[in-house]
C-alpha positions as CSV (number, residue, x, y, z in Angstrom):
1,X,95.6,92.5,20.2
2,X,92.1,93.4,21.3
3,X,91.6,90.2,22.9
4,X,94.8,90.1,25.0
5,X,93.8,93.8,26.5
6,X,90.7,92.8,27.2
7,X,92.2,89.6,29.0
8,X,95.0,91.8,30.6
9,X,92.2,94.4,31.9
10,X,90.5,91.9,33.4
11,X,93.0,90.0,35.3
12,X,94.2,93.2,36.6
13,X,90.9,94.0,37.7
14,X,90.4,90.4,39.6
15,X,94.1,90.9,40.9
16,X,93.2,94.2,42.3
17,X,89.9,92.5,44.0
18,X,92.0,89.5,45.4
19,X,95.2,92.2,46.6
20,X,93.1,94.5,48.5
21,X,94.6,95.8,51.6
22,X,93.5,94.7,55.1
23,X,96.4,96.6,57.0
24,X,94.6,96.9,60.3
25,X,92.8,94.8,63.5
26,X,89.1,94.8,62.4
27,X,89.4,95.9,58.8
28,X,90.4,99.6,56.5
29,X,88.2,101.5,59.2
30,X,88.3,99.4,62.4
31,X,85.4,98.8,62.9
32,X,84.5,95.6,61.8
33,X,83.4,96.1,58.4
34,X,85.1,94.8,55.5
35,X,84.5,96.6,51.9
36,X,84.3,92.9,49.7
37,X,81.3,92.8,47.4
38,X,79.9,89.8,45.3
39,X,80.2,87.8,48.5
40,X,77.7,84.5,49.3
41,X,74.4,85.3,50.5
42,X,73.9,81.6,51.6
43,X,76.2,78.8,52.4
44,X,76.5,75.0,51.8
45,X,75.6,72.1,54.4
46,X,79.4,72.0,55.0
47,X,80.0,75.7,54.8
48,X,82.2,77.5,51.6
49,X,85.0,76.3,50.3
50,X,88.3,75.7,52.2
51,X,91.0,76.7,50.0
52,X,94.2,76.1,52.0
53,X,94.9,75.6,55.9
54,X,98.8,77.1,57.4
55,X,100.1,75.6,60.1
56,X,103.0,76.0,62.4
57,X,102.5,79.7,63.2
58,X,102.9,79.5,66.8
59,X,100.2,80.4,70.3
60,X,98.6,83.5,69.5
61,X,94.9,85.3,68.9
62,X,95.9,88.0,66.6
63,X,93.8,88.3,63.5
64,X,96.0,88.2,60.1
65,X,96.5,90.9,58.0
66,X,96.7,91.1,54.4
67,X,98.2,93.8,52.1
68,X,99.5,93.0,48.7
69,X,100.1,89.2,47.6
70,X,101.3,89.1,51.8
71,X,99.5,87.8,54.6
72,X,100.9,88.6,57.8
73,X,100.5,86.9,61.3
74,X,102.3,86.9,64.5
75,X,102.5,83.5,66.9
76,X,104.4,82.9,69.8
77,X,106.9,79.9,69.3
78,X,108.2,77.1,71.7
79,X,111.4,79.7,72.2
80,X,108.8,82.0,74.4
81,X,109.3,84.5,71.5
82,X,106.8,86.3,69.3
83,X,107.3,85.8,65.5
84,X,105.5,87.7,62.5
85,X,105.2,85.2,60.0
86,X,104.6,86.3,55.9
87,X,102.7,83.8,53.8
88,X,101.9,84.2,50.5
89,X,98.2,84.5,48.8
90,X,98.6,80.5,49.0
91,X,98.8,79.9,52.5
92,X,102.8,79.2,51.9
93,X,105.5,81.3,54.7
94,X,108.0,83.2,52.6
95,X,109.5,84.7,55.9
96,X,109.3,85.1,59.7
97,X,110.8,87.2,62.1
98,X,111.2,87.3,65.8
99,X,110.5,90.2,66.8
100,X,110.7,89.8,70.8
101,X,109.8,87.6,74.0
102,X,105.8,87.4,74.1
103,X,103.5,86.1,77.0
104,X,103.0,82.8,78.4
105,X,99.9,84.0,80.3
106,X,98.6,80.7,81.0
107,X,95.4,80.9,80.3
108,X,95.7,82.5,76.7
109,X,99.4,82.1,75.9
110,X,101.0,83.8,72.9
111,X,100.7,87.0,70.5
112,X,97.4,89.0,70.8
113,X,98.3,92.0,68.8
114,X,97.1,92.5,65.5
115,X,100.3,94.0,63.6
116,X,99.4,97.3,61.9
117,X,100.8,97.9,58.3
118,X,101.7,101.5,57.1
119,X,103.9,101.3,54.0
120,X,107.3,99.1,54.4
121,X,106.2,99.2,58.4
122,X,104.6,96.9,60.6
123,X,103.8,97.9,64.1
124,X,102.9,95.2,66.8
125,X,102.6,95.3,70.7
126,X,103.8,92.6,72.8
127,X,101.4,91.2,75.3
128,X,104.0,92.3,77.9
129,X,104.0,95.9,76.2
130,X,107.1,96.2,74.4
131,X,105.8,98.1,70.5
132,X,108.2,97.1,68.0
133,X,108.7,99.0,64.7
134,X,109.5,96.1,61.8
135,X,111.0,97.2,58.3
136,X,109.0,94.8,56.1
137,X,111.5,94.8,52.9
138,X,114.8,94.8,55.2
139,X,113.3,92.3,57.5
140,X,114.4,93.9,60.8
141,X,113.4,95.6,63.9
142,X,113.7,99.5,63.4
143,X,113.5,100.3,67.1
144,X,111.0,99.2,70.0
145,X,109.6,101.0,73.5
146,X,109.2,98.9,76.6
147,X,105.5,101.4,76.9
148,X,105.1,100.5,80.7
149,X,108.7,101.4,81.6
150,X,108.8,104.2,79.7
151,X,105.7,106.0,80.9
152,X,105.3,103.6,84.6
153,X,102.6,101.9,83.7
154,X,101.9,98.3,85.0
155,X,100.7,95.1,83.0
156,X,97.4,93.8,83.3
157,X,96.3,90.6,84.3
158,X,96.0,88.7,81.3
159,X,98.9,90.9,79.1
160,X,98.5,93.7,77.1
161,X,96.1,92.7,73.4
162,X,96.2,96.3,72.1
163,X,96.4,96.5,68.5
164,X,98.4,100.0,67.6
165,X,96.7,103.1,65.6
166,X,98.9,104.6,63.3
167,X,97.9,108.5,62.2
168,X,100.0,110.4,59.5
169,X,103.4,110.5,61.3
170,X,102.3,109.3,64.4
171,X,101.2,105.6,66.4
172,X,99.0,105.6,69.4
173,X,99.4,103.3,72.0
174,X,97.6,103.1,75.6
175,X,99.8,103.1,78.4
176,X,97.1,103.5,81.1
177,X,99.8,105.1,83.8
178,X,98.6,107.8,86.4
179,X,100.3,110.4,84.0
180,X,99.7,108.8,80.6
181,X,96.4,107.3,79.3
182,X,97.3,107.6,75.4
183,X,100.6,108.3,74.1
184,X,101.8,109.3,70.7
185,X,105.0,108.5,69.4
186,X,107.1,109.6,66.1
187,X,105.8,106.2,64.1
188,X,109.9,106.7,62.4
189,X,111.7,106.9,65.2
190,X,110.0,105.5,68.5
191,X,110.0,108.7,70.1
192,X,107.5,110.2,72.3
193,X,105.5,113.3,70.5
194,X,103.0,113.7,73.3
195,X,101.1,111.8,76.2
196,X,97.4,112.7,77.1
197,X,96.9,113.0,81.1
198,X,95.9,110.1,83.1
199,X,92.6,109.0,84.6
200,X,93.6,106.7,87.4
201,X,93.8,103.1,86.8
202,X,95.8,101.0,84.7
203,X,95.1,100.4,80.6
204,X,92.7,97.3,79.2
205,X,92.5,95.1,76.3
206,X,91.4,98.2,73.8
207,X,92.7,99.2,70.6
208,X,91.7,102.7,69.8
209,X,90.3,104.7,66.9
210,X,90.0,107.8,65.7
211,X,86.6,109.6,65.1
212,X,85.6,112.9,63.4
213,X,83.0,115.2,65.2
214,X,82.8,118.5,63.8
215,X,86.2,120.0,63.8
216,X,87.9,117.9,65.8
217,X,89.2,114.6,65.5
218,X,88.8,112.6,69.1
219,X,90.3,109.3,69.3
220,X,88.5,107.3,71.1
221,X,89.2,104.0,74.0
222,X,88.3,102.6,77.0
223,X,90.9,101.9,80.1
224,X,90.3,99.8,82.7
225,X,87.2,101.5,84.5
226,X,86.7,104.8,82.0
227,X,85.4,105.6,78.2
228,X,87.4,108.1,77.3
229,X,87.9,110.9,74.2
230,X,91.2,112.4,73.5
231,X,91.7,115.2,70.6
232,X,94.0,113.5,68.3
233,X,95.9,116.2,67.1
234,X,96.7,118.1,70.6
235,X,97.2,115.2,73.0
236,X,94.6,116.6,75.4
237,X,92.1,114.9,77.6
238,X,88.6,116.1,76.6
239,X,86.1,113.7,78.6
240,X,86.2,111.1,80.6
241,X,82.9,108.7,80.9
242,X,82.9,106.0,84.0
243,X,82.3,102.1,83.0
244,X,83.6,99.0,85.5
245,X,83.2,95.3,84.5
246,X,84.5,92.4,86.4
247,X,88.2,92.3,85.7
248,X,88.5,95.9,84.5
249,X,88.3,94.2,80.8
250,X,87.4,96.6,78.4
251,X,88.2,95.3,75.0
252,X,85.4,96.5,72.3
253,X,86.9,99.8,71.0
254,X,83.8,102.7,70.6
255,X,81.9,103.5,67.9
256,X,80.2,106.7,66.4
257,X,77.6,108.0,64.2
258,X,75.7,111.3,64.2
259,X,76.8,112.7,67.7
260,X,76.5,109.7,69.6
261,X,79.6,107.4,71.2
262,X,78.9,104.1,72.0
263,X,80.4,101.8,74.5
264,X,79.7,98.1,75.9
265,X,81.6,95.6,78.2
266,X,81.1,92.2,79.6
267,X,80.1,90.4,82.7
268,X,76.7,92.3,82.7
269,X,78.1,95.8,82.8
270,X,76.1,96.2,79.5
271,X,76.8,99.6,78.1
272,X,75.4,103.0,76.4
273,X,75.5,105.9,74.0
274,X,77.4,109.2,75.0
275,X,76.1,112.7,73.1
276,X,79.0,114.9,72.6
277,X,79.0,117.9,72.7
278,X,78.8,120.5,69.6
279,X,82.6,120.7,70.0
280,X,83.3,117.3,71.0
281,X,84.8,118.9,74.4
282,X,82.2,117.0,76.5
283,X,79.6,114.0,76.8
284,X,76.8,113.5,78.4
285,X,74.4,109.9,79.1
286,X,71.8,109.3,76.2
287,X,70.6,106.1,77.5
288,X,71.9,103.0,79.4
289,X,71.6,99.3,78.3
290,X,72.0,95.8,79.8
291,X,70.8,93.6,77.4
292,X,74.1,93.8,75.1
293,X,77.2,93.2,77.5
294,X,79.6,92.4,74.8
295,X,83.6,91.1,76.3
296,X,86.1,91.4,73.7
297,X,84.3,90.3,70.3
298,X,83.6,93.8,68.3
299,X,80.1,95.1,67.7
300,X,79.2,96.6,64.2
301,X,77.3,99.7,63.5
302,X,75.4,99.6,60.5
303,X,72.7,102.5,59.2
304,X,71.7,103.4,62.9
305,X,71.7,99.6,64.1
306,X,74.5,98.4,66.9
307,X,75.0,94.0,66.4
308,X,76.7,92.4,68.9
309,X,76.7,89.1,70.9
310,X,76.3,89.1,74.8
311,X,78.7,87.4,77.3
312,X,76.6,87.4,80.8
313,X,73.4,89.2,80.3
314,X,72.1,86.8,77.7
315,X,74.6,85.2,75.4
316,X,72.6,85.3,71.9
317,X,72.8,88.0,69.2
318,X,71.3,91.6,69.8
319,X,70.4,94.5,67.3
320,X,69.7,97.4,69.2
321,X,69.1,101.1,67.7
322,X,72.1,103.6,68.0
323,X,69.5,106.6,68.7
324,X,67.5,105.1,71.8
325,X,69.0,102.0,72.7
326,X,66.1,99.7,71.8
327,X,66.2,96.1,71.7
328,X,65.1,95.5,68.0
329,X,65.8,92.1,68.4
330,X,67.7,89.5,70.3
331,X,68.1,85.1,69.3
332,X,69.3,82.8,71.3
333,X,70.3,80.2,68.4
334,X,73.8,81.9,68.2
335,X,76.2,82.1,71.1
336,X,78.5,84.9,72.5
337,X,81.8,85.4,69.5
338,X,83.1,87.7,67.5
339,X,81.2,89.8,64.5
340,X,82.5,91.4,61.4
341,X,80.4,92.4,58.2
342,X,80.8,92.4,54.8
343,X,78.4,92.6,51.8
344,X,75.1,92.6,53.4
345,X,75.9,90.4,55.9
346,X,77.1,89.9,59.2
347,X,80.3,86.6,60.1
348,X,79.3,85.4,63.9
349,X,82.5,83.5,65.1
350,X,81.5,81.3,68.2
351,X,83.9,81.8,70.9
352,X,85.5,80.2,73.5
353,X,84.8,76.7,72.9
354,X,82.1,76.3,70.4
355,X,83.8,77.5,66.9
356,X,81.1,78.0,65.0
357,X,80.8,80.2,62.4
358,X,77.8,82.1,61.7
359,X,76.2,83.9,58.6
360,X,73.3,86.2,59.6
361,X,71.5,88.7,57.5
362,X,72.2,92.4,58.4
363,X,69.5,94.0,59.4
364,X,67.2,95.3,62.1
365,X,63.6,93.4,61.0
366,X,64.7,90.3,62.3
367,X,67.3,87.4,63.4
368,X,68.1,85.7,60.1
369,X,70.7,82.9,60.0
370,X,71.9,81.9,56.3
371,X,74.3,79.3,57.0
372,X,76.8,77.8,59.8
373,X,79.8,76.0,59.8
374,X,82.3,74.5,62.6
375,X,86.2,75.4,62.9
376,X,87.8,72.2,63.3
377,X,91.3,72.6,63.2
378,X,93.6,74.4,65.1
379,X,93.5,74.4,69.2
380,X,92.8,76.2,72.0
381,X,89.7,79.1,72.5
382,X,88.5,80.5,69.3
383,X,88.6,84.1,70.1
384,X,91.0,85.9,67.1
385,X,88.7,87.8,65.2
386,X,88.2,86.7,61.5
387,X,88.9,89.0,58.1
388,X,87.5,89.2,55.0
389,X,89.8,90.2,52.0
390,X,89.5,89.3,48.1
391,X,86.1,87.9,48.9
392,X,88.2,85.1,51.5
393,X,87.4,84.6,54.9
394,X,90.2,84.2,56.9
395,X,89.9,82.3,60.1
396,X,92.8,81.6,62.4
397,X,92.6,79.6,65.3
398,X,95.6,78.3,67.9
399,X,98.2,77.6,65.3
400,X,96.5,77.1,62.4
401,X,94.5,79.9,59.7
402,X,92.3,78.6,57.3
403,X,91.2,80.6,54.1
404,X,87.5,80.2,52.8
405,X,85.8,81.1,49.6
406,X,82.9,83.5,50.1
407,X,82.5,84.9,47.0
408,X,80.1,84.2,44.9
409,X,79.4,82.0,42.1
């Protein structure tokens, strides 16, 4: 009897490791880090493990999701409409559902929300910015908002790729009109709680977060040509921060730690820190930067150190420090993609063409590479952003994902 509780103990704990939740674009926080221990300091020649490759799941560069034994990803099928697919812990589909016409930009056709899941409820934009509601366990759309009819916004020029915030009762989205940067809405019903004022231009490719300063909880974003803080609770426009790129794309949400907002974007606009203010009412510059210019691949912030890879100014890796902005290193031998981190390390996924996958050592004495592998299935640009759940990384790329063992032996 002894034996068999010991056995059941410990295949509950090693379900509980594999199950944990990944509910959100860019992991539990958003912001890039993944809480997986016991992961590979090193890979093979040939990089881990594959354990299974899914196909068939439509154009798209939404990262998966994973909550439970369920893996969830949306594609955009030969129909022109947007499915959310749900594949068991095996790579196997146990159900899809359209959910609604999706983009055929022609340059990156498909889905390009990642769908947030908050209890029976998955949230995903449209890249023509209709937000649908989905009852996971009934399999049906609860309700959906056209956002730019409802608050007169306008698309932008490669489709709306905002993955939705959900907040106690509430999911933000970023309409970008002249009267509504951020808007709340009842996350049960659709409808609209509040809208935060507008600060000229249209919306971009960010997906916000929500920060704590003090009292106050800001959430934070970036529209086409602003940085701007919102207090979460009240709906109210608090600061505004200028930043233009080339193309008004803004996609790397901010990030904070100790008083300090930081903000990048491509095509050489590089980027900053902003000190707020005791109350979190106001910012102010604490230094300027153009040697990390980082277009839509996610930077992390780890123990006072920004990493990020640069699009125009220098495509290799930078570390730069949060408090001053200092270069604390930069390497060429890896190419502007994506960056996540779990466990010590940081996952560089090479982006648009190269797919190469990347496994650098996380910290600020130095540019250490521990082992590289090519992504070669799927098609089209590798730019969906990778996950790390019960110590797999999960990769997708065009139609196909791919999930790797990373954990250690």
């Amino acid at each position: 009897m002894r034996a068999l509780f010991l056995a059941l103990t410990v295949a509950l704990l090693l379900s509980s490791a594999v199950f944990a939740d990944v509910a959100q674009f860019r992991g539990p926080h958003r912001d890039g880090k993944y809480p997986d221990t016991g992961l590979l300091k090193a890979w093979p020649a040939d990089g881990p493990r594959v354990i299974w490759t899914a196909e068939g799941l439509g154009d798209g560069y939404a990262s998966p999701v994973v909550v439970g034994d369920t893996i969830y990803v949306p594609g955009m099928l030969a129909d022109g409409k947007g499915y959310l697919f749900a594949l068991d812990l095996n790579g196997k589909e146990r159900w899809r559902l359209a959910y609604g016409v999706e983009t055929k930009d022609g340059q990156a056709p498909g889905s390009r929300s990642t769908p947030t899941i908050d209890g029976n409820r998955a949230y995903i934009m449209s890249g023509l910015g209709v937000l649908y509601c989905i009852d996971l366990d009934a399999r049906k759309k609860r309700w959906h908002v056209d956002m730019l009819r409802r608050f007169g916004a306008e698309n932008i020029q490669w489709s709306i790729a905002e993955s939705v915030l959900v907040d106690g009762n509430r999911v933000f989205c970023t309409p970008g009109s002249p009267s509504a940067s951020v808007a709340a809405l009842d996350k049960m019903t659709g409808d609209t709680l509040w809208t935060a004022a507008g600060v000229g231009k249209q919306t971009s490719y960010c997906s916000p977060d929500i920060i704590r300063h003090g009292r106050r909880r800001l959430l934070l974003t970036e529209t086409a040509k602003h940085v701007i803080g919102v207090d979460a609770d009240t709906g109210e426009l608090l600061w505004k921060h200028p930043h233009e790129t080339d193309y008004d794309i803004h996609a790397v949400t901010p990030v904070y730690a100790n008083g300090l907002v930081y903000y990048t974007g491509g095509y050489g606009s590089g980027g900053g820190a902003l000190a707020l203010s005791a109350d979190g009412s106001a910012v102010r510059p604490a230094w300027n930067d153009n040697n990390l210019d980082v277009q839509h691949h996610g930077v992390i912030l780890l123990d006072g150190y920004i990493y990020g890879t640069g699009h125009q100014s220098g495509r290799g890796m930078r570390c730069l420090e949060l408090a001053t902005g200092r270069v604390a290193w930069r390497s060429n031998e890896i190419r502007q993609g994506v960056v996540i981190y779990a466990d010590g390390m940081i996952y560089v996924y090479e982006g648009p063409g190269s797919g190469i996958m990347s496994l650098v050592t996380a910290t600020p004495q130095g540019f250490q590479r521990t082992g590289e592998f090519k992504v070669d299935f799927g098609d089209g640009n590798h730019w969906a952003h990778p996950v790390i759940a019960g110590k797999r990384l999960y990769v997708r790329h065009g139609k196909v994902m791919a999930a790797y063992d990373i954990a250690a032996q």
